[in-house]
Backbone as a chain_set.jsonl record, in Angstrom:
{"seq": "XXXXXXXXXXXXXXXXXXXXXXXXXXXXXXXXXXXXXXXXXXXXXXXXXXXXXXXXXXXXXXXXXXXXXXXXXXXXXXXXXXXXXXXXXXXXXXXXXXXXXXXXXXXXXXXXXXXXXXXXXXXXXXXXXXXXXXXXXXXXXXXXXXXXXXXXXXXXXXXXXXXXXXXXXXXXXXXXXXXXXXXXXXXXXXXXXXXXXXXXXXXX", "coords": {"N": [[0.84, -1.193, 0.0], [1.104, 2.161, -0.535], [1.849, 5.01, 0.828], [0.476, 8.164, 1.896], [1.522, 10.092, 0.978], [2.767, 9.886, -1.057], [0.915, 8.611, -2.875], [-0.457, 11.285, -3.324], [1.473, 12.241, -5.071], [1.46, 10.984, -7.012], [-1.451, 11.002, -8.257], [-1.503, 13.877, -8.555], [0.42, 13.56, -11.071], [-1.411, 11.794, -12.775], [-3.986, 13.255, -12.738], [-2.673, 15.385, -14.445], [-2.193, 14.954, -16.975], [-2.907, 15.34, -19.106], [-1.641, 17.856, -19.521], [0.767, 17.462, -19.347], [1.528, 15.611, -21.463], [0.809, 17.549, -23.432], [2.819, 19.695, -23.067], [4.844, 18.082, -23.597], [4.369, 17.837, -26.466], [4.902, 20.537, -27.024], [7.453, 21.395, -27.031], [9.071, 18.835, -28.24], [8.064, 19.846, -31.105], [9.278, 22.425, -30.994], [12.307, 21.064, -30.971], [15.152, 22.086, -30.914], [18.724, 22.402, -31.715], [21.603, 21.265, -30.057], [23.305, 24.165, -27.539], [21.771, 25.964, -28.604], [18.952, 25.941, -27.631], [17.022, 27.913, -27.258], [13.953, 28.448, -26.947], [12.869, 26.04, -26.124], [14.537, 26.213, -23.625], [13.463, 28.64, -21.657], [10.773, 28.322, -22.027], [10.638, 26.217, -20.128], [11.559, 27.899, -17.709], [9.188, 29.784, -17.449], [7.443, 28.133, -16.926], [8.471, 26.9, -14.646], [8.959, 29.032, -12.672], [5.723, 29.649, -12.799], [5.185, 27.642, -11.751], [5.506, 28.326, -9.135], [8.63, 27.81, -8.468], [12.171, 28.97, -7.695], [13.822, 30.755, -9.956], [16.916, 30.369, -11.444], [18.449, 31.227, -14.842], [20.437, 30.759, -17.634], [22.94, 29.5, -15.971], [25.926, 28.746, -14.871], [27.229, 30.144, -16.832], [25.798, 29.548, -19.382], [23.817, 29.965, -21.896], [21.421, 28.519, -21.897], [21.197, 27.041, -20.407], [19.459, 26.311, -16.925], [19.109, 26.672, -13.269], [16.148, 25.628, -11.071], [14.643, 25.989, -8.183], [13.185, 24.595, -5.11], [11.882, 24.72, -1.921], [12.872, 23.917, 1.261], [15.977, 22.989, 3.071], [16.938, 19.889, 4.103], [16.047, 16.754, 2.802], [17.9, 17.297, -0.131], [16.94, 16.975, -3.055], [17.766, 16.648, -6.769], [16.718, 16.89, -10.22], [16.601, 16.687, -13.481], [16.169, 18.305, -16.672], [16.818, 16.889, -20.199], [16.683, 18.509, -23.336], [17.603, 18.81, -25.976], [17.638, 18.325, -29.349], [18.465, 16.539, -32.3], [20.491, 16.782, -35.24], [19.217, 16.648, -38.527], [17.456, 14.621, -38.045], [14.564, 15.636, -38.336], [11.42, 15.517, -38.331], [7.596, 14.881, -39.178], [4.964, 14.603, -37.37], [4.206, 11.651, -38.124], [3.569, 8.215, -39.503], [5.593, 7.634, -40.978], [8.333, 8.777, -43.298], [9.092, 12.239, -42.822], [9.565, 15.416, -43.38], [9.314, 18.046, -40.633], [6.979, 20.266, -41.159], [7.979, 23.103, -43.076], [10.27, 22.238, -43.066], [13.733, 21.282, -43.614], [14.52, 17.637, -43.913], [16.801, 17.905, -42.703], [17.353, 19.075, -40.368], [16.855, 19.585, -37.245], [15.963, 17.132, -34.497], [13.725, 15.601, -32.174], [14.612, 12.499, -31.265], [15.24, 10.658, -29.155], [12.973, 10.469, -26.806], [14.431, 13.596, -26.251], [12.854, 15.764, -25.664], [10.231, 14.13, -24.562], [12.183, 12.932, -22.008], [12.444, 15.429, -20.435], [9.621, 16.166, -19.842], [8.993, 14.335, -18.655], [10.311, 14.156, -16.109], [9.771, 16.766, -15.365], [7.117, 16.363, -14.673], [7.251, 14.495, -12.877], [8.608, 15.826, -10.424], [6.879, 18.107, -10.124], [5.011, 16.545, -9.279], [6.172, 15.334, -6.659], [6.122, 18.235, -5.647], [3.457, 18.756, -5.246], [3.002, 17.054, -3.09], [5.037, 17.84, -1.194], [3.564, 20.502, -0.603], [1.238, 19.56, 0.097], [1.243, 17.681, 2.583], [3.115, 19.164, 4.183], [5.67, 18.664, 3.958], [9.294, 18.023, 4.062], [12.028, 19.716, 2.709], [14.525, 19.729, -0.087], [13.973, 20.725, -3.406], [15.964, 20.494, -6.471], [16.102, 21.287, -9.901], [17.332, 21.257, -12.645], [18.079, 22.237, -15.678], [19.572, 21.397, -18.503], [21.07, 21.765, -21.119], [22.459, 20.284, -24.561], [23.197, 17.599, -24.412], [23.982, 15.388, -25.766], [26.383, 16.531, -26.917], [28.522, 16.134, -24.728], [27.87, 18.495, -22.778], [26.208, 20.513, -20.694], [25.945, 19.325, -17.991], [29.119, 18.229, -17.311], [29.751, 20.944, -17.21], [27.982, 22.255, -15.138], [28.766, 20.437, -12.55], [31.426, 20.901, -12.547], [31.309, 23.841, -11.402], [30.032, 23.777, -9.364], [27.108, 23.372, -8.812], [26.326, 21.121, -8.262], [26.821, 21.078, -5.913], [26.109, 19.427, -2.872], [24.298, 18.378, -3.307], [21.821, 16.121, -2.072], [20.84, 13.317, -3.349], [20.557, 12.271, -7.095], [17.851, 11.895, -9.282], [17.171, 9.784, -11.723], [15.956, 10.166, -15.573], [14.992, 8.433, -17.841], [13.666, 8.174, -21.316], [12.817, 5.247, -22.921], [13.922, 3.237, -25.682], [13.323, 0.758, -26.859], [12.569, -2.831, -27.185], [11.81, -4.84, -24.778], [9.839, -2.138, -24.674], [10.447, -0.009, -22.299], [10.468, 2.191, -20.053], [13.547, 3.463, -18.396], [16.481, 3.591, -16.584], [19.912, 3.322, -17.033], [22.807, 2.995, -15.461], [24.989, 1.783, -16.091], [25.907, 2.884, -18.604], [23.948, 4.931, -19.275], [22.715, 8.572, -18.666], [24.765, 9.724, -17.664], [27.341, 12.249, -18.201], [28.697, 11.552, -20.905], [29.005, 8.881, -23.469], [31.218, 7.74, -23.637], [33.301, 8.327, -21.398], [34.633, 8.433, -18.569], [33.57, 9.287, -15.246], [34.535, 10.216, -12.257], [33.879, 10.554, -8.525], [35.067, 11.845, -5.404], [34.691, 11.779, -2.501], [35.12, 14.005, -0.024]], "CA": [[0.0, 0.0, 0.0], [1.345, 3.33, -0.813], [1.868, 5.812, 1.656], [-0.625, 9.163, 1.692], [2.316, 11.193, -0.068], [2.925, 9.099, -3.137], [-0.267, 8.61, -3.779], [-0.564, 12.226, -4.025], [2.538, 12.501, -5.93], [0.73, 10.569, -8.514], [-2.803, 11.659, -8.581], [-1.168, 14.808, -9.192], [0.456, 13.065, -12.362], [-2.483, 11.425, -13.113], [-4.745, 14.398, -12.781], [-2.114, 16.747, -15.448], [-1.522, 13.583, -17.863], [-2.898, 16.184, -20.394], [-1.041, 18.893, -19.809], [2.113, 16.862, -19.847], [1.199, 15.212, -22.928], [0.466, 18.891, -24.475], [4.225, 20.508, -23.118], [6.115, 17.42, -24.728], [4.534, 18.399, -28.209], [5.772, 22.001, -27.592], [9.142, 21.167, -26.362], [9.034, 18.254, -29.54], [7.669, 20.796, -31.989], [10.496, 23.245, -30.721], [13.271, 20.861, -31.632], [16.623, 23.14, -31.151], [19.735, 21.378, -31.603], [22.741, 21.682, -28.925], [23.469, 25.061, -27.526], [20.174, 26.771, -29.107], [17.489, 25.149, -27.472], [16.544, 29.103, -26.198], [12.801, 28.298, -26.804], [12.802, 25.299, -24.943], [14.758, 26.828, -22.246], [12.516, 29.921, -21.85], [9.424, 27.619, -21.688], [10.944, 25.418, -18.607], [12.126, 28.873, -16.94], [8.259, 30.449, -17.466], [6.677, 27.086, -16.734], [8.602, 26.86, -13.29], [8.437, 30.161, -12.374], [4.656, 29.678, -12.581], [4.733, 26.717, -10.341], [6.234, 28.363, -7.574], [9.701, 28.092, -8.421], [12.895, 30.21, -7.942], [14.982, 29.754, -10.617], [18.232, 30.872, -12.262], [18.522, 31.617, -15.88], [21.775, 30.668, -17.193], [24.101, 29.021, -14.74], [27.588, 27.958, -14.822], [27.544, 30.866, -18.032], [25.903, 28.721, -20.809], [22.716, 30.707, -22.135], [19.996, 27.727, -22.423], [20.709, 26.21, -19.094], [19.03, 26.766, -15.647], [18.312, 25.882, -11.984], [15.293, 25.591, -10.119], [14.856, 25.71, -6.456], [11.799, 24.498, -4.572], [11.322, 24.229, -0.804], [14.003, 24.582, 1.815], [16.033, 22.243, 4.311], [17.029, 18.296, 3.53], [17.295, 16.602, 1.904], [17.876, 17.903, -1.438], [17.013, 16.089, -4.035], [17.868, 16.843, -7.566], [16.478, 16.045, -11.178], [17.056, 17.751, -14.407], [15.628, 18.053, -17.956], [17.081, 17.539, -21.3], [15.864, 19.497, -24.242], [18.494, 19.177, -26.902], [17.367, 17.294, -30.326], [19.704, 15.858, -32.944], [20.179, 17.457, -36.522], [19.562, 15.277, -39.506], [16.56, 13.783, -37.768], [13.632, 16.56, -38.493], [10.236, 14.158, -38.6], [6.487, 15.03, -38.444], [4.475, 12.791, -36.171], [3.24, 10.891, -39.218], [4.285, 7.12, -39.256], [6.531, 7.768, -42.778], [9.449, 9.567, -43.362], [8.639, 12.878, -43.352], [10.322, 16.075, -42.532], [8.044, 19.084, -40.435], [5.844, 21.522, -42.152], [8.377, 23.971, -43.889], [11.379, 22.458, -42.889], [14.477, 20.077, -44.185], [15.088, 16.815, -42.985], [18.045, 18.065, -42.263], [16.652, 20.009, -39.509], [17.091, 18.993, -36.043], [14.509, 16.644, -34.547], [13.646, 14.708, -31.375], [15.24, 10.871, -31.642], [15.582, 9.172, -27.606], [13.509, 11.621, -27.361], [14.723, 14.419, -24.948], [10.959, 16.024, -24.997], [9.858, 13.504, -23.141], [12.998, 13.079, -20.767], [12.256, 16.486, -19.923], [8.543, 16.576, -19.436], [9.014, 13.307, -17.591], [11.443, 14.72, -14.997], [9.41, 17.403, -14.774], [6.285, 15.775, -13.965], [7.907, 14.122, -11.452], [9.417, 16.838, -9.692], [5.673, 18.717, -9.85], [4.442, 15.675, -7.993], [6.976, 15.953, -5.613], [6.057, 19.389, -4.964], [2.485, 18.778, -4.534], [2.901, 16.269, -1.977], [5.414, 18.474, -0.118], [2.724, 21.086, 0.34], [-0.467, 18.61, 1.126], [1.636, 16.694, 3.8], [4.131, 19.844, 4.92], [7.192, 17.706, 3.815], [10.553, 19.597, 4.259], [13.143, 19.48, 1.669], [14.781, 21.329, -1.353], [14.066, 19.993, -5.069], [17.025, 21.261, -7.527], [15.507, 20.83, -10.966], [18.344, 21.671, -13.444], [17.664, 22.584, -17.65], [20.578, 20.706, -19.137], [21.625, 21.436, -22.541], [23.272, 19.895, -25.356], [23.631, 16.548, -23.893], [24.66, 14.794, -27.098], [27.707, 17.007, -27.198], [28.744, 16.209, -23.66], [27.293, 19.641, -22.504], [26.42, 21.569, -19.687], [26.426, 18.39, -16.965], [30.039, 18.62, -16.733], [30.186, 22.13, -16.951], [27.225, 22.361, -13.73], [29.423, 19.986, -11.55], [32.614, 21.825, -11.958], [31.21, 25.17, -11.245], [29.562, 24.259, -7.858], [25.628, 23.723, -9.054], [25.503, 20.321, -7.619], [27.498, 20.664, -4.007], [25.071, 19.706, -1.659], [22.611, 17.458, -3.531], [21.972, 14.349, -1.479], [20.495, 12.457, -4.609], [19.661, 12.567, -8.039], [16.961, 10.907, -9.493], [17.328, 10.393, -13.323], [14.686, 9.021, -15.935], [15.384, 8.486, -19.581], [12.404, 6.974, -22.055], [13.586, 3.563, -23.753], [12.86, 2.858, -27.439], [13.947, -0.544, -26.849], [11.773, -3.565, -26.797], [9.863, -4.396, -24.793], [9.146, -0.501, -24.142], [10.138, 0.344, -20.75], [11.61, 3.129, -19.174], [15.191, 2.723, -17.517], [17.95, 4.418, -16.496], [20.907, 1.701, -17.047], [23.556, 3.691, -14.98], [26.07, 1.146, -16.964], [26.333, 3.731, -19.818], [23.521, 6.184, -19.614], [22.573, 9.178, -17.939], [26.277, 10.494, -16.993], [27.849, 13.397, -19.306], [28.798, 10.751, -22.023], [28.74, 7.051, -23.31], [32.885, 7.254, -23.949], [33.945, 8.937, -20.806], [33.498, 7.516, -17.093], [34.314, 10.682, -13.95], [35.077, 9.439, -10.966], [33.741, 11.648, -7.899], [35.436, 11.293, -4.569], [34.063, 12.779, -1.032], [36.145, 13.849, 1.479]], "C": [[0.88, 1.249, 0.0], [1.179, 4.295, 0.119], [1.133, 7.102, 1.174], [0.049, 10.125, 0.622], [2.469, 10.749, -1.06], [2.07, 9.275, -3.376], [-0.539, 10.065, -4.001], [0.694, 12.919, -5.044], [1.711, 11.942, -6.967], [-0.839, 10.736, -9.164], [-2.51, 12.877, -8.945], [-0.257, 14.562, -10.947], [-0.238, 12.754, -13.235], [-3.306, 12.658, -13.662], [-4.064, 15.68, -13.986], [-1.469, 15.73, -16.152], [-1.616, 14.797, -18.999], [-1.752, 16.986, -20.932], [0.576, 18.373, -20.06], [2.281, 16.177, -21.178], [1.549, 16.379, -23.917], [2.366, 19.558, -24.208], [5.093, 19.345, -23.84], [5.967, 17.511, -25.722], [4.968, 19.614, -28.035], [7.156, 21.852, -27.522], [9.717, 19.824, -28.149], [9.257, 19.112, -30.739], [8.838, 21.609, -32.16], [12.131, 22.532, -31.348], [14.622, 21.381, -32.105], [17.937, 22.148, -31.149], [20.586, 21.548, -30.229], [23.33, 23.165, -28.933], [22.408, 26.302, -27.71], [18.74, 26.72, -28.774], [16.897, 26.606, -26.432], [14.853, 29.204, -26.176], [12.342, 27.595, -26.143], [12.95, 25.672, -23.24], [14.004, 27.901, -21.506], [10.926, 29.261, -21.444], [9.751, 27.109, -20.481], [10.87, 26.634, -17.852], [10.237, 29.345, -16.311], [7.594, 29.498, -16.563], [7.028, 26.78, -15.392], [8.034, 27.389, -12.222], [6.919, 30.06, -11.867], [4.357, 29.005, -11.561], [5.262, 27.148, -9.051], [8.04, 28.522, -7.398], [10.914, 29.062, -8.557], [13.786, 29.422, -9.257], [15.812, 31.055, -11.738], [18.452, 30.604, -13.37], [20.416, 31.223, -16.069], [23.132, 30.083, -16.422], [25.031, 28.267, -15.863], [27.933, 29.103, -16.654], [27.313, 30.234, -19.515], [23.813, 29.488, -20.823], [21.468, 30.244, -21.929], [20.448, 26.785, -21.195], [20.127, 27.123, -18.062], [18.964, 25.631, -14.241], [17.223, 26.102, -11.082], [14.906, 25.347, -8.745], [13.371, 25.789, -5.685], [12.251, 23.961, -3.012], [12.527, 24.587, -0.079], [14.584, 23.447, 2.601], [16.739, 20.545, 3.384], [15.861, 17.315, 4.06], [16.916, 17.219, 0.374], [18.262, 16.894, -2.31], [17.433, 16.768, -5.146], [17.31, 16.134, -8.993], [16.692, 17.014, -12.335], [16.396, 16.994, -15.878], [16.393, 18.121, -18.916], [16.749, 17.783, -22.103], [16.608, 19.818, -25.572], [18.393, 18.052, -28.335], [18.527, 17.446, -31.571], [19.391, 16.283, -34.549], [20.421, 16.39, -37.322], [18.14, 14.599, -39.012], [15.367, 14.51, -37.828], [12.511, 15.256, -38.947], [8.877, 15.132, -38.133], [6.387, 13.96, -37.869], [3.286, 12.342, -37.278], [4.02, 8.998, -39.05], [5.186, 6.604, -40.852], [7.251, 8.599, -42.595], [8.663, 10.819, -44.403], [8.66, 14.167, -41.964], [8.625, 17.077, -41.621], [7.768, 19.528, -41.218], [6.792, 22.431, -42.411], [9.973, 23.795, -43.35], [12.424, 20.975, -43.57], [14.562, 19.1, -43.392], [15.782, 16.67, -42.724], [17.969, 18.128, -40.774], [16.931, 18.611, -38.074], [15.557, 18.23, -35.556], [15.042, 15.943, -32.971], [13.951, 13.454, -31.504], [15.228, 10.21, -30.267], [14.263, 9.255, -27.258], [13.328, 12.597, -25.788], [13.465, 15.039, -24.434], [10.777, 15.253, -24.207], [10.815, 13.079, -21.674], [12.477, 14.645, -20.112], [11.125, 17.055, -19.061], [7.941, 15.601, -18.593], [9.317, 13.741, -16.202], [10.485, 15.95, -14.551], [8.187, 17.317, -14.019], [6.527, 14.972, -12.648], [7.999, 14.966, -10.349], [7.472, 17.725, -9.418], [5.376, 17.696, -9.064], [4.89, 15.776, -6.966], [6.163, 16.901, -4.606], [4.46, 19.469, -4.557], [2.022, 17.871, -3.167], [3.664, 16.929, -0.941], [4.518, 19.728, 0.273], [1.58, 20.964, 0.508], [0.239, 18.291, 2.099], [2.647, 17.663, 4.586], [5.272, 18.999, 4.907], [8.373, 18.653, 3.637], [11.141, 18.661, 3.177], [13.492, 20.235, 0.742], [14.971, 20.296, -2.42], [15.062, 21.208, -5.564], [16.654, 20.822, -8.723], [16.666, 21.795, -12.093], [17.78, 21.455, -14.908], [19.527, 22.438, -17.799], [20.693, 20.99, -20.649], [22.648, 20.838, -22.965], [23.864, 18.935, -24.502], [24.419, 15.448, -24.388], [25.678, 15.28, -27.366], [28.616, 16.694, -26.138], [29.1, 17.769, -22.913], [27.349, 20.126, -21.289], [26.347, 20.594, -18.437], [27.684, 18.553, -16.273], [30.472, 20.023, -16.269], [29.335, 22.927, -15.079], [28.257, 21.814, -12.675], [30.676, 20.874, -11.534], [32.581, 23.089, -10.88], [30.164, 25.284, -9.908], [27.675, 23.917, -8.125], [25.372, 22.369, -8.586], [25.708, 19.807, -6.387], [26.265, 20.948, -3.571], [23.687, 18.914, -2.434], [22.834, 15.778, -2.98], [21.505, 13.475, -2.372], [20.048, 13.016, -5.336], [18.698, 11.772, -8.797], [16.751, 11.277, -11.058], [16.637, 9.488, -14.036], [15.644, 9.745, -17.415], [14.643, 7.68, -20.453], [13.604, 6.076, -22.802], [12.962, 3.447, -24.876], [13.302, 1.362, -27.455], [12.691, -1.312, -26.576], [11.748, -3.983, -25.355], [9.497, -3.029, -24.535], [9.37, -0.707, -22.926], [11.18, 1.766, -20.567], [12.959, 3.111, -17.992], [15.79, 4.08, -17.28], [19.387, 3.551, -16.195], [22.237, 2.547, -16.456], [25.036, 2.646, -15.517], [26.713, 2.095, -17.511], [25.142, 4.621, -19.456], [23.635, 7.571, -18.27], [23.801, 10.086, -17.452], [25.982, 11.393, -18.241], [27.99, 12.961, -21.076], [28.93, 9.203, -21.993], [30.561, 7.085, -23.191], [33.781, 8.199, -22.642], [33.272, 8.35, -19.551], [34.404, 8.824, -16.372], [33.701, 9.643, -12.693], [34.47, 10.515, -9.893], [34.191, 10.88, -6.64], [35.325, 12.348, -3.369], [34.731, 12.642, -0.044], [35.882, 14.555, 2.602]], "O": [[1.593, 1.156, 0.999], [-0.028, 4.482, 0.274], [1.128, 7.209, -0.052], [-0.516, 10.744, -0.28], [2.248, 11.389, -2.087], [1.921, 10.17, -4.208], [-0.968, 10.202, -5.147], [0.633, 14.011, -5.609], [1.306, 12.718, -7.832], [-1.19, 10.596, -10.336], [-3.276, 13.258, -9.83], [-0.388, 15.396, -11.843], [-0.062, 13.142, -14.39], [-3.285, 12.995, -14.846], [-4.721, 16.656, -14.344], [-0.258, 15.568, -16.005], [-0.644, 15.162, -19.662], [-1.145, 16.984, -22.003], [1.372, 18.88, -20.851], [3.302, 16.332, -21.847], [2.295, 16.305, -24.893], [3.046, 19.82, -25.201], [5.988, 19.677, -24.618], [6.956, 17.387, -26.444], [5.579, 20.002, -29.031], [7.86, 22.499, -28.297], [10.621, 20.13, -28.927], [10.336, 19.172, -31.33], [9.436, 21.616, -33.236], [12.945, 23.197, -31.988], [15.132, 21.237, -33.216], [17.928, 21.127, -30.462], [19.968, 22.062, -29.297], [23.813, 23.582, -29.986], [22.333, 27.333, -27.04], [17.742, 27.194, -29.315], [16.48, 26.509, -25.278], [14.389, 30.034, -25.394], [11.427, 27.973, -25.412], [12.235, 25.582, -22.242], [14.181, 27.711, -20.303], [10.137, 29.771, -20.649], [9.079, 27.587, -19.568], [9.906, 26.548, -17.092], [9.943, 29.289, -15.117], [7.172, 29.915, -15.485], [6.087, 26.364, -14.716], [7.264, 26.996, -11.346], [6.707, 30.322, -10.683], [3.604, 29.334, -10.645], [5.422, 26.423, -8.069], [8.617, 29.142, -6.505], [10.829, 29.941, -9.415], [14.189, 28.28, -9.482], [15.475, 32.037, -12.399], [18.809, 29.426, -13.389], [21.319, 31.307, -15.237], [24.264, 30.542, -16.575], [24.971, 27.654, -16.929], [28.782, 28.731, -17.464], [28.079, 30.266, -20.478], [22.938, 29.421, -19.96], [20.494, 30.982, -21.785], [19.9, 25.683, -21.144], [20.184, 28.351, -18.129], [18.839, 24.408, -14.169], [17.477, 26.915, -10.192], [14.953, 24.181, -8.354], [12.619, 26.763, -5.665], [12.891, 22.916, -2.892], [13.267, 25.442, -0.565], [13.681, 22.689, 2.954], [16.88, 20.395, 2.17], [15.171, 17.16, 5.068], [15.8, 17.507, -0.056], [19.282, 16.214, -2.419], [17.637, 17.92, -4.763], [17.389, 14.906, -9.044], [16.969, 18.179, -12.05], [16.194, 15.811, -16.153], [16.955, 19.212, -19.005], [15.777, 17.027, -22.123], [16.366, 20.839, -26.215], [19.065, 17.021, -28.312], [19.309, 18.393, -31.664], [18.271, 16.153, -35.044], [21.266, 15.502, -37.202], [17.691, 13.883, -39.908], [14.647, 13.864, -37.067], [12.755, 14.312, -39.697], [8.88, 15.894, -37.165], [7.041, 12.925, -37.739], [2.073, 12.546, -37.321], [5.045, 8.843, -38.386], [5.272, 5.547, -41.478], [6.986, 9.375, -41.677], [8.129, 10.837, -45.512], [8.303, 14.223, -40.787], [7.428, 16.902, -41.849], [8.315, 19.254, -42.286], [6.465, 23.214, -41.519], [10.764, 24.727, -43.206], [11.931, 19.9, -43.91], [14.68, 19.337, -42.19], [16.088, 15.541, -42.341], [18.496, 17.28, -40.053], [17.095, 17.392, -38.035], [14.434, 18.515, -35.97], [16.207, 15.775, -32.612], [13.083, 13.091, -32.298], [15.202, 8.982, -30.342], [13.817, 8.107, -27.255], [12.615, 12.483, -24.792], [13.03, 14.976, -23.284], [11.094, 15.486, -23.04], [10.327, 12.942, -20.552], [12.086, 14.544, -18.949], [11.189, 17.858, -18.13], [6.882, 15.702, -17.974], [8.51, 13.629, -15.279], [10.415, 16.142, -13.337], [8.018, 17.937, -12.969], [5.887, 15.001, -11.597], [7.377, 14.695, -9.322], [7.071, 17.751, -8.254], [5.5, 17.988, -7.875], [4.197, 16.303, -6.095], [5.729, 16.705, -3.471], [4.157, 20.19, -3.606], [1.018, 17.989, -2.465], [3.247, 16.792, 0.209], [4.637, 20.093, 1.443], [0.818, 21.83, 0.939], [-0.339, 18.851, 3.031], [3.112, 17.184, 5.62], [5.784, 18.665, 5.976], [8.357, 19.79, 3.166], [10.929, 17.491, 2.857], [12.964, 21.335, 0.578], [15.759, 19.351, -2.442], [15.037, 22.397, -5.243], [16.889, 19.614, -8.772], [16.601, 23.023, -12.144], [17.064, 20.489, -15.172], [20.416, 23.155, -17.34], [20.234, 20.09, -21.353], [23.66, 20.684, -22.281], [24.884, 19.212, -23.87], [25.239, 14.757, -23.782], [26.292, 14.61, -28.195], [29.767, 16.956, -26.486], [30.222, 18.147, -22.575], [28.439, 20.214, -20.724], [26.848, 21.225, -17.506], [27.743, 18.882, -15.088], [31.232, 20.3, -15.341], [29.832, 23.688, -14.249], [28.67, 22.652, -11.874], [30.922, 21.543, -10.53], [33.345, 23.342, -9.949], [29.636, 26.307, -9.471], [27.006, 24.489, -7.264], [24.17, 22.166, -8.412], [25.264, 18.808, -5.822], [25.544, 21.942, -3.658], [22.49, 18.926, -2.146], [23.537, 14.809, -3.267], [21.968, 12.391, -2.016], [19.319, 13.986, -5.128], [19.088, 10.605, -8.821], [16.394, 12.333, -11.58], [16.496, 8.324, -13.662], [16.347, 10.688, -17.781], [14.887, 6.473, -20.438], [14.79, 6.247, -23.086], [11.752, 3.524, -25.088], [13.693, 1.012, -28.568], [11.791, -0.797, -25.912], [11.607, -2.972, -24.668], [8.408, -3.023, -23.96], [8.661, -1.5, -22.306], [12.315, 2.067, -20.938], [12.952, 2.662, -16.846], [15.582, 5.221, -17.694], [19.735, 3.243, -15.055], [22.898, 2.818, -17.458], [26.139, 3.044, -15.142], [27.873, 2.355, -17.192], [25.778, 5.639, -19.182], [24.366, 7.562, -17.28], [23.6, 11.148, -16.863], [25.011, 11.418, -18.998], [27.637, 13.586, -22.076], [28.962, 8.456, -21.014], [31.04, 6.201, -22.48], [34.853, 8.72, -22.949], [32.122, 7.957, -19.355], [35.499, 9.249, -16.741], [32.848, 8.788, -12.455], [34.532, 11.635, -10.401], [33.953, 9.679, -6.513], [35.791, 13.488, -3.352], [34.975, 11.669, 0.67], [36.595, 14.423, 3.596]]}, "num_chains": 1, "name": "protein.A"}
């Protein structure tokens, strides 16, 4: 049985299936490659903002990232969105090859796809936050806007520069196009900065 706070962590999922549905076609639709994703980013920032959140524009000096800060105290969790689609892969949502409405299939496009990492993570993190103020739950969510992840992007550049001292966990989702369909996070190879690079972190 499910404790009173999950379950409202997820009736609050439940209950905004739409609206999460509806921000991964804008964030889709949007489609910026690495570095450019300033429409994407701009939507997360507004879309926080609205919920309550403080959040920083920018960090660690890269234009199309941010951090979000909800609640106060520990533990501090962390989760983060990425938003950075892959050029060469431009697709309507038709089931045929077939670029968007006035653009090349050159054109950058959604492929893992990061839309929904993003609007996953963030649904999450909204649940979260509605269960910490039905039940008065203490803690601080860090919700980080990650770009250009496919380049090995602003991840490393956040940890250097101090944006993730002090997070007692992160909690990381990544959709699966893999049979059978499931959602994972295979901390083997994904989810870090890159597939060809392993960092070491050591706490002293």
């Amino acid at each position: 049985m499910l404790s009173q706070e999950k379950q409202t962590a997820l009736d609050w999922i439940k209950d905004n299936h739409r609206n999460l549905s509806d921000w991964n076609q804008t964030i889709w639709n949007y489609a910026e490659p690495a570095w450019r994703e300033y429409k994407s980013a701009e939507w997360y920032v507004e879309r926080l903002r609205a919920e309550g959140f403080d959040v920083e524009k920018g960090t660690g000096g890269m234009p199309t990232a941010f951090m979000a800060t909800f609640g106060s105290g520990s533990p501090v969790l962390g989760a983060y969105a990425e938003y950075d689609a892959v050029p060469g892969n431009c697709q309507a949502a038709v089931p045929f090859k077939k670029p968007r409405q006035g653009l090349s299939r050159f054109a950058a496009g959604h492929t893992d796809p990061h839309s929904a990492l993003g609007i996953g993570s963030l649904g999450g993190v909204l649940g979260v936050k509605a269960a910490m103020e039905k039940h008065g739950l203490t803690g601080t969510i860090r919700f980080f806007g990650e770009p250009a992840e496919k380049v090995v992007g602003s991840k490393p550049i956040h940890a250097a520069k101090g944006y993730y001292d002090g997070v007692d966990a992160f909690i990381s989702f990544h959709p699966a196009y893999m049979l059978p369909y499931f959602n994972t996070a295979r901390w083997d190879t994904h989810c870090g900065a890159t597939y060809v690079r392993i960092y070491e972190f050591h706490l002293r």
